[in-house]
N, C-alpha and C positions, 0 to 999 in steps of 0.2 A: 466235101460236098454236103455234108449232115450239116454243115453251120450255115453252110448258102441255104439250105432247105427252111430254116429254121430264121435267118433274117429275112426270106422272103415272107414267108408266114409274120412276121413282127412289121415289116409292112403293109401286107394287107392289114392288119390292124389297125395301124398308124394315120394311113394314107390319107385316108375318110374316117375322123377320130371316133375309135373305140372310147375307149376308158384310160384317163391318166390320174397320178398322183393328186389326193388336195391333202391338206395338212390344214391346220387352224386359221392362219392370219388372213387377212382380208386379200392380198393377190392373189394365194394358191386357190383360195375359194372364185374366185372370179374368173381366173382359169378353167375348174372345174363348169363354172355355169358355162364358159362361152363354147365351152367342149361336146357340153350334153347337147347346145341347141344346136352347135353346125352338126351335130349327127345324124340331128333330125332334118337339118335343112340339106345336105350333101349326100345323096346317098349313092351316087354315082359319079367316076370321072374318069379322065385318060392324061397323061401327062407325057415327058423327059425326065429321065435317071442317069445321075453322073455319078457313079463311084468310084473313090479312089482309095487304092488297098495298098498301104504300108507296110511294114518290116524288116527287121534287122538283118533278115535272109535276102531280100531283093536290093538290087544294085539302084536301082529307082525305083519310084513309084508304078503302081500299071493304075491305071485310066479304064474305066470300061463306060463305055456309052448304050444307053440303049431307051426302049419307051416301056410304060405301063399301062395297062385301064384295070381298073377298079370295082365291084359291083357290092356293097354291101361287107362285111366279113365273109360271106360265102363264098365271091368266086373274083378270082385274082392273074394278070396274065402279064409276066413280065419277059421281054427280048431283048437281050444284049445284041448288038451288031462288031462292037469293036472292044478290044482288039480281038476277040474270039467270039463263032456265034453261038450264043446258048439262050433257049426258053424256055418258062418255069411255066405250067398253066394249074392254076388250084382251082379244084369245082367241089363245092360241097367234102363229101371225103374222099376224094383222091388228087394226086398230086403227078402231075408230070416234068420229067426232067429230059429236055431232047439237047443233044451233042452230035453235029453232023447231021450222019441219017439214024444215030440210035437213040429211041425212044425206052427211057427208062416209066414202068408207071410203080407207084406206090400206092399203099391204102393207108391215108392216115388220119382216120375218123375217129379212135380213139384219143388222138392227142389232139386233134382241130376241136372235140367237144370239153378235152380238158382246160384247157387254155379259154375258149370261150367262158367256161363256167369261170375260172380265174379273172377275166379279163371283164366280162359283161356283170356279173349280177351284184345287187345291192352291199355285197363285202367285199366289192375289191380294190376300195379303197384300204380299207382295213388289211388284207392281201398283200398290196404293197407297200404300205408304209408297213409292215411286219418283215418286207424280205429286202426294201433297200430305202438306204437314206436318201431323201430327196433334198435337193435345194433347187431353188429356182431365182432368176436373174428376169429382169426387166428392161429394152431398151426402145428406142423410137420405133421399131418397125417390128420386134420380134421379142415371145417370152423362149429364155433356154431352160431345160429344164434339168438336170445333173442326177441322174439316178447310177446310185454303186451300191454294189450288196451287202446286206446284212446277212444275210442267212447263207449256209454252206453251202446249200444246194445249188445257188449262181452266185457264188464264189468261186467254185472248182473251177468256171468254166467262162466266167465274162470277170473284166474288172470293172468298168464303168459303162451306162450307155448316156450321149448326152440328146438331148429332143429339144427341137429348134420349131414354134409354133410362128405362125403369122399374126400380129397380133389384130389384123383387121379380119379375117374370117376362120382362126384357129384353127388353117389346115397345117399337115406338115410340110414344113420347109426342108427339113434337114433333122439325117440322125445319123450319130457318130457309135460305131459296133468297137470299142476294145477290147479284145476276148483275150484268154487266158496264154493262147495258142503263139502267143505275140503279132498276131495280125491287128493293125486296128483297119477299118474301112468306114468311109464318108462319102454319105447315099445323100447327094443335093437334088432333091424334087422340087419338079416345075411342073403343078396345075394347069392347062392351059385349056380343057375343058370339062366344066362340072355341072350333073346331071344330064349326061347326054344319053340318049336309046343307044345300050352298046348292041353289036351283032350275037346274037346267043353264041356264035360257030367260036368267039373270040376266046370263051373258056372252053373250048370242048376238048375233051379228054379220055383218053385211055383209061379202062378199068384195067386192075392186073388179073391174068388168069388163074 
């Protein structure tokens, strides 16, 4: 459950692009530029999420379907319907995690402002070319981008992730989670409305007592 917590949070991120890798040559920089401006053009949307979660432990694959909307890195709302229902709602510093009728809440404002400072400000490029090697790939309709770790600290715990961009308005497409745990999981995103007035009620959340 701490690793669902923790790709949910890396899609909020993703969704409506934060901050990715640029390295020297002339693609990864032009990635970076068309990154900075859908940030500022996109700051809002709602989609479909298709993940599918592998391993050497499951007899097949499981499938989970469900929707998202988006609001900024702030506040994030995702609902699985199948094969089991679960929804995540992230508001600002806290997080909820509901299974059936039980409503877990968490506080996780120290590490949403750690990860922001990682993720948003002027060194984080430098940040992550420091903690994982990047490559990146170019094709007719999409850049992929290949980040595995250098540094120990997500080495313990992920081996690879891979980021799949639209190369017509560099939202994400698609991101591949292989964690250490031998799970890998593939979150295919479908945009299908951006900048829309979301409902405020869509992130509302439990504080914990």
């Amino acid at each position: 459950m701490i690793l669902r917590f923790r790709l949910c949070g890396l899609l909020a991120f993703l969704v409506f692009p934060g901050v990715l890798a640029a390295q020297s040559d002339d693609l990864l920089t032009r990635i970076w530029d068309g990154v900075q401006q859908a940030q500022k053009k996109y700051t809002s949307g709602c989609g479909t999420i298709t993940e599918t979660r592998t391993s050497s432990l499951m007899v097949r694959p499981m499938v989970l379907h469900g929707k998202f909307c988006a609001e900024g890195t702030a506040r994030f709302s995702l609902e699985y319907f199948e094969p089991h229902p679960l929804r995540i709602r992230f508001n600002e510093n806290y997080l909820n995690v509901t299974i059936g009728n039980r409503t877990e809440a968490i506080d996780v404002g120290s590490n949403v402002r750690r990860a922001q400072s990682y993720f948003s400000r002027e060194n984080s490029i430098a940040n992550l070319k420091k903690n994982f090697i990047i490559t990146v790939q170019e094709d007719s309709a999409s850049y992929d981008m290949k980040l595995v770790p250098r540094s120990e600290a997500f080495r313990r715990r992920l081996n690879y992730l891979v980021v799949k961009l639209d190369q017509r308005d560099f939202l994400l497409r698609s991101l591949e989670v292989d964690g250490k745990s031998g799970v890998n999981s593939v979150f295919v995103i479908d945009v299908n409305s951006v900048n829309p007035k979301i409902p405020a009620e869509t992130f509302e959340v439990y504080k914990p007592r």
